[in-house]
C-alpha positions, 0 to 999 in steps of 0.5 A, a space after each residue: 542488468 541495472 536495476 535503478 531507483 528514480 522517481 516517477 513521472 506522473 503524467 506517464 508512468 501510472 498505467 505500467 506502474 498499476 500492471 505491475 502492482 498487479 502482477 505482484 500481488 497475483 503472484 502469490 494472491 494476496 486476498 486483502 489486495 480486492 479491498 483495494 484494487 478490485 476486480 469486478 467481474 471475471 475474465 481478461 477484460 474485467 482485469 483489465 478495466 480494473 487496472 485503468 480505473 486503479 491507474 485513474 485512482 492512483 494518479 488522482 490520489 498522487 495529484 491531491 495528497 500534498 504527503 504523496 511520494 511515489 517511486 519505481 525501480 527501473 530496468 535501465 536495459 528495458 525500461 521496465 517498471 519492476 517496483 514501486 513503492 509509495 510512500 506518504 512524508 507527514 510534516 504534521 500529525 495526519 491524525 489531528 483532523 480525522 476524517 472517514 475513508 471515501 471509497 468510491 472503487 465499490 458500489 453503493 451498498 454492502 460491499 463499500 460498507 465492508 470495505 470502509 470499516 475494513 479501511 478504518 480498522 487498517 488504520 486504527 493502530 497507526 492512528 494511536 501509535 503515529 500522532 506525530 510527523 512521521 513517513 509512511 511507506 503505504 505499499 511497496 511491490 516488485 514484479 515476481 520476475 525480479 523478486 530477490 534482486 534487491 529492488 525492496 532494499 532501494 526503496 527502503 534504503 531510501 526511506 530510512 535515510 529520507 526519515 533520518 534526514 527528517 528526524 522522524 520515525 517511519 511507520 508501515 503496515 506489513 504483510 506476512 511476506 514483507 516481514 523478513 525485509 522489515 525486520 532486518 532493516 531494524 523495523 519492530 512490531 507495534 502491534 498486529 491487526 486482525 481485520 474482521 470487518 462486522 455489521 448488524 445487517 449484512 446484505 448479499 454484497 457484504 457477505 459476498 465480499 467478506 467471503 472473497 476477502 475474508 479475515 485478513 491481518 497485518 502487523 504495524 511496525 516501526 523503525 525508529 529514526 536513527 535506528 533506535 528502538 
């Protein structure tokens, strides 16, 4: 089996890269993953109109953001996406001109409003420590089917040797299971972040939600280029 690191094909490869985000993050489920890709609903059709509109949404983002960099690693005897990894290349400071997050996934009402603050509090910490060009790695997965062969390490090997070459450092959000791959790659804590979105009036849909999603917390990390920290 050859597992190989290539770049996508957009107008091909966003239906069978977005099942298999899914299925990564199924297996385990990862709650916080409903803010962005959730399924509205039960049941297998539910699921499954849930991967198009996240496949429709994936490539819409990747054919406007000038920043966007999307890979997948390949089973080369199948043909198989079994990862992906997106990763955003800041030539500027993406922070100068800050904008509010425009989530269009969620109904109107308290559950897009939920998942906006949640949205603005992912991004505070990168938004203090990272004012500067730098890349981002965005979301990284690998199929359970394939876990622990090594397909994170491609795109992180990547990463690291497009930043050095960029002379930049690289930032991203890590999730309890991706810290071990991160820290022996060099990344280092910046800060951890506790998600708690919070309103004044929460309606039925917020509670809803933050019942689903409840507290969830990342910790922003960082590698210097160069390796030095």
């Amino acid at each position: 089996m050859t597992l190989k690191l290539q770049d996508i094909d957009p107008e091909v490869d966003f239906p069978a890269l977005t099942r298999c985000l899914f299925e990564s993050y199924e297996d385990p489920p990862q709650k916080f993953f409903h803010v962005f890709f959730p399924i509205h609903g039960t049941g297998v059709e539910a699921r499954e109109e849930a991967i198009i509109e996240a496949a429709e949404r994936l490539k819409l983002w990747h054919t406007y953001d000038t920043t966007s960099y999307w890979q997948k690693v390949v089973d080369t005897e199948t043909g198989r996406i079994v990862g992906g990894a997106l990763w955003n290349i800041y030539e500027e400071n993406p922070f100068a001109n800050p904008q509010p997050p425009t989530v269009t996934w969620f109904p109107l009402g308290g559950s897009r409003t939920f998942v906006e603050k949640a949205l603005e509090n992912h991004a505070r910490p990168r938004s203090k420590a990272a004012q500067r060009p730098h890349t981002y790695l965005f979301i990284i997965f690998t199929h359970p089917d394939y876990q622990r062969r090594g397909v994170g390490q491609q795109f992180i090997d990547w990463g690291i040797k497009k930043s050095n070459e960029m002379g930049v450092d690289i930032y991203l959000d890590s999730t309890p299971y991706g810290r071990r791959l991160y820290e022996v790659n060099g990344f280092e804590y910046v800060e951890e972040n506790v998600n708690i979105p919070v309103t004044e009036n929460p309606d039925d849909a917020w509670r809803e939600i933050e019942e689903r999603v409840g507290p969830f917390t990342f910790w922003l990390m960082r590698r210097s280029v160069g390796g030095r920290c």
